[in-house]
C-alpha positions in Angstrom: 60.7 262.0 193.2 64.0 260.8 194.9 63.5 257.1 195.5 64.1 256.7 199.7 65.8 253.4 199.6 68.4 254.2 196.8 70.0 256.2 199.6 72.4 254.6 201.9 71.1 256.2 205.3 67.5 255.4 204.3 68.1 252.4 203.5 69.5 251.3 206.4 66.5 252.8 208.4 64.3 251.1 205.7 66.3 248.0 207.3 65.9 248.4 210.9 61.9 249.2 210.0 61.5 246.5 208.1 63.1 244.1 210.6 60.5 245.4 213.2 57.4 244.2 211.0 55.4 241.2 211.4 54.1 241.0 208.3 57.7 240.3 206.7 59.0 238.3 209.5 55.8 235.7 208.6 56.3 235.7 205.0 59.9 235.5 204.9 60.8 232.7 207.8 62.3 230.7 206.0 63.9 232.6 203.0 67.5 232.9 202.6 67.7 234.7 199.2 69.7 237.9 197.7 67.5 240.2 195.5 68.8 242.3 193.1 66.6 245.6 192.5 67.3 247.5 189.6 66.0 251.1 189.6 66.8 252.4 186.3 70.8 252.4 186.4 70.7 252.1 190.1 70.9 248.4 191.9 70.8 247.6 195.2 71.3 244.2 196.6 69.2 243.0 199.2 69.6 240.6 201.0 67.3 237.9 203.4 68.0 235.4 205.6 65.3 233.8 208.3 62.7 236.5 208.2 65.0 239.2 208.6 66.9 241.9 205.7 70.0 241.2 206.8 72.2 243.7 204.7 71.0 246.3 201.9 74.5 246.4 199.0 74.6 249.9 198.0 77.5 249.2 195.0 76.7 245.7 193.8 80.2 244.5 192.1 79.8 241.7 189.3 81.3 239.5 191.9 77.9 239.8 194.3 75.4 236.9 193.5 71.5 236.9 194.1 69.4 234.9 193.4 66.6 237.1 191.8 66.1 240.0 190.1 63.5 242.7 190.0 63.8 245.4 187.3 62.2 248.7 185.9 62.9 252.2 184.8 62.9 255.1 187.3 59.5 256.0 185.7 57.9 252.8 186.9 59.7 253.0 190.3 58.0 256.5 190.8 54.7 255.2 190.1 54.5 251.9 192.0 55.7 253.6 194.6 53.2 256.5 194.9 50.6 256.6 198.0 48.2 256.0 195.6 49.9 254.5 192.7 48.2 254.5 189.0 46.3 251.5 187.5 48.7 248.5 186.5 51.1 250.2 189.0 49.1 248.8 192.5 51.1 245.7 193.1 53.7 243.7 191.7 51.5 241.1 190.0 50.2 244.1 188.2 53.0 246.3 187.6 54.9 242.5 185.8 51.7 242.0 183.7 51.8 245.3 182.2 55.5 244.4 181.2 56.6 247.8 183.4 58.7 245.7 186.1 61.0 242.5 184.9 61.4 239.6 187.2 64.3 237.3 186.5 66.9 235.3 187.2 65.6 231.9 189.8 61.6 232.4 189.3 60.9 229.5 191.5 62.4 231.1 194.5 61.0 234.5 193.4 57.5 233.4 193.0 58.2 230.9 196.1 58.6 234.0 198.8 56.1 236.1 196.5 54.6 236.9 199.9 57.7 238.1 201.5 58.6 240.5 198.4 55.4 241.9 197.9 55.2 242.7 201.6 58.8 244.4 201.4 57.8 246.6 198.1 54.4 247.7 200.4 56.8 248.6 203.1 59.0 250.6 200.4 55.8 252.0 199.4 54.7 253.1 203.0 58.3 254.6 203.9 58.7 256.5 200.6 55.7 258.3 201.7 56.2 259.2 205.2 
């Protein structure tokens, strides 16, 4: 399975989607954070600012900061990301338990806009499936 958002054209519609939902605009109002996701050898940098995903780094340099960091194989990518994803692979809270997906770097703030990052891995979820 070819991960959608690891590409730079879909990721930039993933963007412009995103921007358009509700859902995320709610949950992240007020965050101003820059997430690193880490897809086996692959990052992205993505980053928030008032309820909007302002920018989506395709080549992250060791110069680009964020604030928090989600992390997992290719294998565990594939999976959460499935319409209809295995057990343990259904949600983040899940997927972290089961030691498949790392979260690290500034917990607080990660755990802080929870919300607003579990909404944007549904969304991921949704689009990868279209």
């Amino acid at each position: 399975m070819a991960i959608r958002f690891l590409d730079a054209e879909e990721a930039e519609r993933f963007r412009k989607d995103i921007n358009s939902d509700p859902e995320f605009k709610l949950a992240a109002r007020h965050m101003r954070e820059d997430v690193l996701l880490e897809v086996g050898d692959f990052q992205r940098i993505v980053r928030v600012r008032d309820g909007q995903l302002s920018e989506i780094v395709q080549v992250p340099t060791f110069m680009d900061a964020w604030s928090f960091a989600l992390k997992g194989p290719i294998e565990t990518w594939e999976n959460f990301l499935k319409p209809v994803p295995p057990p343990f692979y259904t949600s983040l809270f899940a997927t972290m338990i089961r030691s498949k997906m790392f979260v690290v770097g500034n917990l607080e703030a990660a755990f802080a806009y929870f919300w607003a990052i579990n909404r944007m891995l549904n969304f991921m979820r949704e689009k990868q499936n279209v």
